[in-house]
C-alpha positions in Angstrom: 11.4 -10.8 -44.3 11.0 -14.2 -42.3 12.8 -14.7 -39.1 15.4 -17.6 -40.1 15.9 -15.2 -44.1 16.9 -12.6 -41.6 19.3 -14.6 -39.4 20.8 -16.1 -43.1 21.3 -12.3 -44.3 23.1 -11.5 -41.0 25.7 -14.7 -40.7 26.1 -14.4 -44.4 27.1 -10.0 -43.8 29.2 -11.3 -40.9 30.8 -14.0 -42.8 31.5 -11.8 -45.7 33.0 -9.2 -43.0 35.5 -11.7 -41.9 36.2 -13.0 -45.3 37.2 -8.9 -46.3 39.2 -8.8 -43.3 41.3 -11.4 -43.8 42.1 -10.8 -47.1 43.0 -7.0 -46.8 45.3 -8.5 -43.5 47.2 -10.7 -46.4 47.3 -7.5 -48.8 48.9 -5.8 -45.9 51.0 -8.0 -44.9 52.4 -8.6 -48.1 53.5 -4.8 -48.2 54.8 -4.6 -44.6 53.8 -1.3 -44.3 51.7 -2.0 -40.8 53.0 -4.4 -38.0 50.4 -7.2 -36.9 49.2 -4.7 -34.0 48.0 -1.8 -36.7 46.5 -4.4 -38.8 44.7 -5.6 -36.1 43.4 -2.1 -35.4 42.7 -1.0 -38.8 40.7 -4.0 -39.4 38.4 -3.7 -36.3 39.3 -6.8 -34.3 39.3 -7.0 -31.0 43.4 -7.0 -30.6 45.9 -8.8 -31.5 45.8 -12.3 -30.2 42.2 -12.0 -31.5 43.6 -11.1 -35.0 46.7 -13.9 -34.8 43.5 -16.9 -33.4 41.5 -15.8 -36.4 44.4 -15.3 -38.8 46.0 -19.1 -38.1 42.7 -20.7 -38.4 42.0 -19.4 -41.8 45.4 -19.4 -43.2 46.9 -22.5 -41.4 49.8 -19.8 -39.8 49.8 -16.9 -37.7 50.0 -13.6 -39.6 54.3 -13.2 -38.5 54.8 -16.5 -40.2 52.7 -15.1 -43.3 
């Protein structure tokens, strides 16, 4: 595999990684089983301020107001 297919294959796997995350964070916090802190750890990002960034720039709002 060429250099620049490789880099493709890995921001596409990364993208595709946050796109999962995101939408399994809006699954659970449609149940409100897990606070924003659990979600944040179940879902591997860094903590939570790093989840609520991410979460408000996809979604428009932070995960509380979700």
């Amino acid at each position: 595999m060429k250099f620049t297919e490789q880099l493709f294959v890995e921001k596409l796997n990364a993208k595709s990684r946050s796109h999962w995350q995101l939408k399994t964070a809006e699954k659970l916090l449609k149940q409100k089983w897990f606070n924003i802190n659990e979600i944040a750890e179940r879902l591997d990002f860094t903590d939570a301020s790093h989840f609520n960034r991410i979460f408000k720039k996809y979604n428009g709002k932070s995960p509380s107001a979700f």
